[in-house]
N, C-alpha and C positions, 0 to 999 in steps of 0.2 A: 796460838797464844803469843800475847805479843813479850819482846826481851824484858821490858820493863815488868811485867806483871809473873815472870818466871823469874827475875833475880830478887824480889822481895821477901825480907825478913821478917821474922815474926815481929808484930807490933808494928811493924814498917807500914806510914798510910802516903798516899800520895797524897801532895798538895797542889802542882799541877802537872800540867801539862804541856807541851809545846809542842810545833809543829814549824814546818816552813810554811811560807808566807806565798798565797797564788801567786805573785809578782813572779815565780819560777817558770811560768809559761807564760811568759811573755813572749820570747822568742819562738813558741808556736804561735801564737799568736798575730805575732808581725810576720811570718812566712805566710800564714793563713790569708791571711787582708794582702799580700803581695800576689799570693796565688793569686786569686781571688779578680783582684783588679787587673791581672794579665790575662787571665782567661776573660774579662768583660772589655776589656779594648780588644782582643784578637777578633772580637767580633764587628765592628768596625775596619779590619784591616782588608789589603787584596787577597784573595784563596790562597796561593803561595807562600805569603808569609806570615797568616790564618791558620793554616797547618803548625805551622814552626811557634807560631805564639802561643797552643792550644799545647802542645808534648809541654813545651818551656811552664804554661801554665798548672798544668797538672802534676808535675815535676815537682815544682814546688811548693803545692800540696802536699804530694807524698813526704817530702822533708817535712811540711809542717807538723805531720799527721807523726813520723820519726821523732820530733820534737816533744809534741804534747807528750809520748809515751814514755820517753824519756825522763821530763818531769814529772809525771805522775808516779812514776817505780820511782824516780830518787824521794818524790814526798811520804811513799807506801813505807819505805824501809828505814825512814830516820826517825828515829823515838828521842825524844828529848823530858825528861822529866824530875822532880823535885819533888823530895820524900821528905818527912820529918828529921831523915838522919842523915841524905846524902843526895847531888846531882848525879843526875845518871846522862850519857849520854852517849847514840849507838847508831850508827850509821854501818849500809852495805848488806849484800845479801849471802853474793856466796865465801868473800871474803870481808869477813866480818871486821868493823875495829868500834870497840868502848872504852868510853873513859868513865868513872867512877871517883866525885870526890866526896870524902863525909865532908858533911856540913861544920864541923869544928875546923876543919880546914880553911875555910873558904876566907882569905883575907877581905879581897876587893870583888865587884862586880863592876865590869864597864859596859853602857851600851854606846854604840854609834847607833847615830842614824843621819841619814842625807833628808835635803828635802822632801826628796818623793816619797822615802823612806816615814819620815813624819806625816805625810799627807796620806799615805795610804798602809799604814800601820805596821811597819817592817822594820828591821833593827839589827844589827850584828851585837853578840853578846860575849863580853871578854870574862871568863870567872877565871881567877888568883888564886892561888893558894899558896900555902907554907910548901916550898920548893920546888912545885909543879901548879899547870895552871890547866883548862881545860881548853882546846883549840879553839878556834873562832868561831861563833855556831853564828853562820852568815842567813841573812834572810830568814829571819825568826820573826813572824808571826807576835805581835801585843808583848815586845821584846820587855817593857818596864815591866808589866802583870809577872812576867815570867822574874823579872829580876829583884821586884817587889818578893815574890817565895821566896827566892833566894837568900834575901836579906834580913826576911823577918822572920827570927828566931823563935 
């Protein structure tokens, strides 16, 4: 059962949903294609240092492969959500941290976003509130959609 659908209230509905945004494996991604292209030139090189390119190749695989898995547990374990009466939001497995603001709270919403960020749908989201804010939930996944719930009452 996921955090968000065990701390809801009676009457409490979800509006949506977030998540991070694949842009998190990236850096599998570009070890992956580094492996990749070292393990296809060591095949080109002399046997001696065809050996030494093929360990270094698969090396950094295994990093990639460390990588991907990494992103995937930190995408598994972060809930991000907006309820009729409140953001919720909860990162970590065995040490847990949530932040919870009701909705009557919430001053402002900010998103960033970079270029690539705009081109390939990612956002950092700042929420406000009266005396406390929620941290920076970076690389959010349709960051307006999400800030668009936010804002409409």
């Amino acid at each position: 059962m996921s955090y968000v659908a065990a701390v809801l209230q009676p009457g409490e509905r979800v509006r949506a949903v977030g998540h991070l945004h694949w842009v998190i494996f990236l850096r599998a991604i570009l070890l992956a294609a580094i492996g990749f292209a070292v393990l296809a030139l060591a095949r080109e090189l002399a046997p001696r240092i065809k050996d030494v390119a093929d360990i270094a190749g698969w090396i950094v695989l295994a990093l990639a492969l460390l990588a991907f898995l990494q992103a995937w547990f930190r995408r598994s374990i972060t809930e991000l959500a907006v309820t009729n009466r409140r953001v919720i939001y909860k990162r970590g497995f065995l040490r847990r941290h949530t932040v919870e603001m009701n909705m009557d709270k919430v001053e402002t919403v900010d998103v960033d976003q970079t270029v690539a960020g705009r081109l390939l749908g990612f956002g950092t989201i700042h929420v406000h509130g009266t005396g406390q804010g929620i941290e920076n939930l970076n690389r959010v996944a349709a960051p307006l959609r999400l800030r668009n719930a936010i804002t409409a009452r």
